[in-house]
Each structure stands twice: as structure tokens, then as C-alpha cells.
LUMMARRO-433279 format. One record per residue: residue number from 1; z, x, y of N, C-alpha, C in turn; residue in three letters. Coordinates in steps of 0.02 Angstrom, whole numbers. Last residue first. Layout:
N
<seq=NUM; n_c3=Z; n_c1=X; n_c2=Y; ca_c3=Z; ca_c1=X; ca_c2=Y; c_c3=Z; c_c1=X; c_c2=Y; type=ALA> $
...
This chain:
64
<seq=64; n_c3=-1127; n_c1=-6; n_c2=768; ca_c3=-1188; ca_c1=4; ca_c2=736; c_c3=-1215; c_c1=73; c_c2=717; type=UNK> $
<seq=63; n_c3=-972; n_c1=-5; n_c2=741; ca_c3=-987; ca_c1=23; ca_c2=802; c_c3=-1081; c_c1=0; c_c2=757; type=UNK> $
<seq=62; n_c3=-834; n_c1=-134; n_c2=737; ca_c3=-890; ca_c1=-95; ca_c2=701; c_c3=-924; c_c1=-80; c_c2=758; type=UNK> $
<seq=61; n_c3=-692; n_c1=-149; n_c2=828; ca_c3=-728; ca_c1=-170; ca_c2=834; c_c3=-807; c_c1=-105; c_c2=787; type=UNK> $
<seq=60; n_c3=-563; n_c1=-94; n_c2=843; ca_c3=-576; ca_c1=-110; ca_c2=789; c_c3=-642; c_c1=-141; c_c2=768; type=UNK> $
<seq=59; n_c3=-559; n_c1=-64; n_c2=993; ca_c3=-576; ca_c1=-25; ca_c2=935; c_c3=-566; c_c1=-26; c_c2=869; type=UNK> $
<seq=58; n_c3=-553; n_c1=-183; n_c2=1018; ca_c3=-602; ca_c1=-140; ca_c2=1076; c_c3=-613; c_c1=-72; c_c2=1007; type=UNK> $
<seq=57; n_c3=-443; n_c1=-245; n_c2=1049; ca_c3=-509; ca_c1=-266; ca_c2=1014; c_c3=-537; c_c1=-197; c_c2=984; type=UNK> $
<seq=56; n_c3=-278; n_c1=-237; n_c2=1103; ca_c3=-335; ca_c1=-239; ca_c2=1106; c_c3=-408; c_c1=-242; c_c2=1052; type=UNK> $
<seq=55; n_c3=-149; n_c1=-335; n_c2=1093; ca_c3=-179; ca_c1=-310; ca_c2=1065; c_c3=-257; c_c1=-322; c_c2=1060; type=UNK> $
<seq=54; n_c3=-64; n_c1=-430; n_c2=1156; ca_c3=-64; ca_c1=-366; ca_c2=1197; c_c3=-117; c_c1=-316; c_c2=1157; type=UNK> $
<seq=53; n_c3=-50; n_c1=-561; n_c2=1112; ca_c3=-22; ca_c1=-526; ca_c2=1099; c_c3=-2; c_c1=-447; c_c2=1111; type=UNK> $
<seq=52; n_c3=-184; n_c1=-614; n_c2=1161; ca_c3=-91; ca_c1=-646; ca_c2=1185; c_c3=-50; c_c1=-583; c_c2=1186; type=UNK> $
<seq=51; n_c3=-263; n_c1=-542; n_c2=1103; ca_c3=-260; ca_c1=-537; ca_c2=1178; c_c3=-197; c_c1=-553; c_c2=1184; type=UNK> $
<seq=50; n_c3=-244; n_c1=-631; n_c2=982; ca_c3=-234; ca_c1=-540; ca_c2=969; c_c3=-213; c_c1=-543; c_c2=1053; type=UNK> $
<seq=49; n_c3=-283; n_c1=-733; n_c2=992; ca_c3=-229; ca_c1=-716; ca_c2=962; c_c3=-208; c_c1=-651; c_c2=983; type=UNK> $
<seq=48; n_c3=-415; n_c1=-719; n_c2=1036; ca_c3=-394; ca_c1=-732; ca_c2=1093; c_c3=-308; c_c1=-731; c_c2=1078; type=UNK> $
<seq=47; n_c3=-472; n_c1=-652; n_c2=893; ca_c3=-461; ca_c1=-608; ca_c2=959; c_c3=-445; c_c1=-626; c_c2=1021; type=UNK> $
<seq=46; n_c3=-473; n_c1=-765; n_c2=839; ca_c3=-435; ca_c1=-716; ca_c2=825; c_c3=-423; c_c1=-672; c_c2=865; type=UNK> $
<seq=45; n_c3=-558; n_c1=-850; n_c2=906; ca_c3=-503; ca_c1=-874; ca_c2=896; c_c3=-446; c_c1=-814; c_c2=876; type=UNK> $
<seq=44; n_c3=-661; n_c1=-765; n_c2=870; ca_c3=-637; ca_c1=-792; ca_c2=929; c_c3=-576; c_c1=-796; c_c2=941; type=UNK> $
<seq=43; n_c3=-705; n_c1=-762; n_c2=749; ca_c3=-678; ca_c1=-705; ca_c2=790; c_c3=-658; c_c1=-714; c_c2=838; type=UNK> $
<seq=42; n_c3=-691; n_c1=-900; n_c2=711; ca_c3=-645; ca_c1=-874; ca_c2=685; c_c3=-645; c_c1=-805; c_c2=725; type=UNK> $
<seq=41; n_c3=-837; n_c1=-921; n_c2=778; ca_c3=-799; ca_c1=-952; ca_c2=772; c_c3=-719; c_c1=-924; c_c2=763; type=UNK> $
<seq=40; n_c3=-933; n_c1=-823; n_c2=690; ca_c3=-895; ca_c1=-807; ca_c2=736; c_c3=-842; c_c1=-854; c_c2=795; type=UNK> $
<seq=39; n_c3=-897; n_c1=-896; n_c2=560; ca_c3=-877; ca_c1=-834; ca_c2=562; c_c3=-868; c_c1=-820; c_c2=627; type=UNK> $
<seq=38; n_c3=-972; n_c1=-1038; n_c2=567; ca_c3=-880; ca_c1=-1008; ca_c2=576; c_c3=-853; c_c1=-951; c_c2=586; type=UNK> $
<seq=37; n_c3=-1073; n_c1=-990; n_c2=574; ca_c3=-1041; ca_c1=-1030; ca_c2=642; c_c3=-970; c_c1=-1016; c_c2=626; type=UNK> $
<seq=36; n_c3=-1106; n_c1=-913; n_c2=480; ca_c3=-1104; ca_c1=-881; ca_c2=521; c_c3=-1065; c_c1=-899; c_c2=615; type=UNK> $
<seq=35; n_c3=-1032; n_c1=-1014; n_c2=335; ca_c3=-1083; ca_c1=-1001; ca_c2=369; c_c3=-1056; c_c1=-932; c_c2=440; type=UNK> $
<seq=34; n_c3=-970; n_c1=-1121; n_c2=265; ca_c3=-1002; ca_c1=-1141; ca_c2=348; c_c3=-1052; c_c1=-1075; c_c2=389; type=UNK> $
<seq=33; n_c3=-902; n_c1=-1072; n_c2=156; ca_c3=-932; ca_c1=-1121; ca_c2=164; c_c3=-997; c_c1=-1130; c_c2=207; type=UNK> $
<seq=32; n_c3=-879; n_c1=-947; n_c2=205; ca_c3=-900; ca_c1=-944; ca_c2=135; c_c3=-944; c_c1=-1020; c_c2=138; type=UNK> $
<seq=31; n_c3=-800; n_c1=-982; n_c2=316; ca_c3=-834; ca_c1=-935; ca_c2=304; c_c3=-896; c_c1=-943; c_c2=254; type=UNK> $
<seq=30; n_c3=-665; n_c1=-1057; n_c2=238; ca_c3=-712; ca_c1=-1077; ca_c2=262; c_c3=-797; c_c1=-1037; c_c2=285; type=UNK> $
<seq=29; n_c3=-630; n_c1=-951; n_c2=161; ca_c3=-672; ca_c1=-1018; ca_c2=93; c_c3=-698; c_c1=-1036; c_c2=140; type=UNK> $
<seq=28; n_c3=-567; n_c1=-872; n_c2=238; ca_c3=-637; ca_c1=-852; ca_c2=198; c_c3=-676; c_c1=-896; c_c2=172; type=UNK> $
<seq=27; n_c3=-481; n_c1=-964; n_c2=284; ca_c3=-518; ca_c1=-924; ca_c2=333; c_c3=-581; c_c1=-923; c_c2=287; type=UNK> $
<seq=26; n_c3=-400; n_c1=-994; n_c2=170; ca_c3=-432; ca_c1=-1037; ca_c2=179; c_c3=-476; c_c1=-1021; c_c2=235; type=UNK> $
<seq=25; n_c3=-344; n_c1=-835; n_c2=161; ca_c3=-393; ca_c1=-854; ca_c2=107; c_c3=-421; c_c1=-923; c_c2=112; type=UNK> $
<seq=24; n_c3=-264; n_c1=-823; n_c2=275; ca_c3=-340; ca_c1=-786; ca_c2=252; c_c3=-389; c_c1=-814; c_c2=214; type=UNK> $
<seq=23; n_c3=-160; n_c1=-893; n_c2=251; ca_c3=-220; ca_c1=-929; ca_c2=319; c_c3=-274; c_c1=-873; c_c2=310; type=UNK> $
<seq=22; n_c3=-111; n_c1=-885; n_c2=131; ca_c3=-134; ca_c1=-937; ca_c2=128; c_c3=-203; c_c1=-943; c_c2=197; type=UNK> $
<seq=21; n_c3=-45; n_c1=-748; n_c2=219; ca_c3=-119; ca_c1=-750; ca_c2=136; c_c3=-158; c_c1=-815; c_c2=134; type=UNK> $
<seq=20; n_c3=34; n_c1=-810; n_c2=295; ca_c3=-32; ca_c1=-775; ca_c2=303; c_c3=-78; c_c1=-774; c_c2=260; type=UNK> $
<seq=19; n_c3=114; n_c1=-882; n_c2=194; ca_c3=92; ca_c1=-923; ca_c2=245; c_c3=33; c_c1=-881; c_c2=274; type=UNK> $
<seq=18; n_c3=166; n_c1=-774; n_c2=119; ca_c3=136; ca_c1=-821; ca_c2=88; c_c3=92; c_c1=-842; c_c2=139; type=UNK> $
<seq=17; n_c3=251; n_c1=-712; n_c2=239; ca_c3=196; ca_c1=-677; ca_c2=192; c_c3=160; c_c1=-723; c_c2=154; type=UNK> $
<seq=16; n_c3=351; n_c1=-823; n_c2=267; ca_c3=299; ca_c1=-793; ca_c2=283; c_c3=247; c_c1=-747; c_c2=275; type=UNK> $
<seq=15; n_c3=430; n_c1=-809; n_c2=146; ca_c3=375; ca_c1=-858; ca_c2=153; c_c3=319; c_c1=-870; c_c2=223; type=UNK> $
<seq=14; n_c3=448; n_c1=-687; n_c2=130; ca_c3=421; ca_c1=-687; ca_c2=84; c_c3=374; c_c1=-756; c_c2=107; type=UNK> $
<seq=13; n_c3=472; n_c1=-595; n_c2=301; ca_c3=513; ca_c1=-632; ca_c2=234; c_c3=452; c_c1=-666; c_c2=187; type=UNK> $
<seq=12; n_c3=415; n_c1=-455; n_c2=388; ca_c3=401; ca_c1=-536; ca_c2=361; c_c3=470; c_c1=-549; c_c2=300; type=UNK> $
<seq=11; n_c3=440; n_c1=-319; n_c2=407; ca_c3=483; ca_c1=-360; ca_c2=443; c_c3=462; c_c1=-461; c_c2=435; type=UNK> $
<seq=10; n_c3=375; n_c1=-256; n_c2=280; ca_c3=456; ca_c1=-269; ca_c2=295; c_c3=492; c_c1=-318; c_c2=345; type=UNK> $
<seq=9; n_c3=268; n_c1=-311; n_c2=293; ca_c3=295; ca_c1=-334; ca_c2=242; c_c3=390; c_c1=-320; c_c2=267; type=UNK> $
<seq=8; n_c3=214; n_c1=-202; n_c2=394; ca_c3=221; ca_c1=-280; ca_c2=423; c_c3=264; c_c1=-317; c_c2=349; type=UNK> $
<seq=7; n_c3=228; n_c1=-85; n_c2=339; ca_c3=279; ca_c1=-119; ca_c2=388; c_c3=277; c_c1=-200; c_c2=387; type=UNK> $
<seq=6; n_c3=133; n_c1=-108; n_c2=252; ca_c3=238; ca_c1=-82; ca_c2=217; c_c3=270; c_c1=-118; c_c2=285; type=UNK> $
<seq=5; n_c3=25; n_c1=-91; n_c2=323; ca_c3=46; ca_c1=-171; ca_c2=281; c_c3=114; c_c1=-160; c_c2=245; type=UNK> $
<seq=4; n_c3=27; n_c1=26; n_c2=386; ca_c3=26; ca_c1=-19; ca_c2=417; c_c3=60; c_c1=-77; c_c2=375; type=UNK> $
<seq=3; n_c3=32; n_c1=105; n_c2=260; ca_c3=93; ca_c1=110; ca_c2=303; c_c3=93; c_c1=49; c_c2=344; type=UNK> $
<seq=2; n_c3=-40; n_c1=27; n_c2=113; ca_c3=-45; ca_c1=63; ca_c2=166; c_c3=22; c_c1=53; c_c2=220; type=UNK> $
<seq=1; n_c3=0; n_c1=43; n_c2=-59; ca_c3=0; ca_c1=0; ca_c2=0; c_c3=0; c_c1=45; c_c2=62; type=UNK> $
């Protein structure tokens, strides 16, 4: 397990750890479903999460 995901496990409790997995894996089914509208749909939404949160984009972002 990577250092990043040790931490975040440490400071989650179990049913919050569930509760993420759960919002990945109905993320993907949608995805999977719908297509490219959802996909960037869902970056959106994720990266206006992230902004709240003080966390920038900018370099997690694939370079071409």
C-alpha cells in the first residue's frame, strides 16, 4: 500500500472507507455506462471538490 493511501486509511474509520469505495465504484459503473458525458461530468465535479478543499489540479493533470 502506498504512503499516501496508509495515511488516508489511518485517519478514516472503516465506515468511511467503505463509503469512498462505494462512491468510486458507482463513479465507474456510471462512466462505464454513459459514456464520455459523464466522464467529464465527474471531472468537474471533482475538481470543484478538490478547489474547496485547497487542492490544486494543475499537476495531476496528464500532460500529452
Amino acid at each position: 500500500m502506498n504512503t499516501r493511501r496508509k495515511d488516508m486509511n489511518d485517519n478514516m474509520n472503516e465506515q468511511e472507507l467503505k463509503k469512498v469505495a462505494m462512491e468510486r465504484y458507482t463513479n465507474l459503473q456510471r462512466i462505464k455506462k454513459y459514456g464520455q458525458v459523464e466522464l467529464e461530468y465527474q471531472e468537474r465535479v471533482l475538481k470543484a471538490e478538490l478547489q474547496m478543499l485547497g487542492i490544486s489540479t494543475e499537476e495531476l493533470e496528464l500532460k500529452d
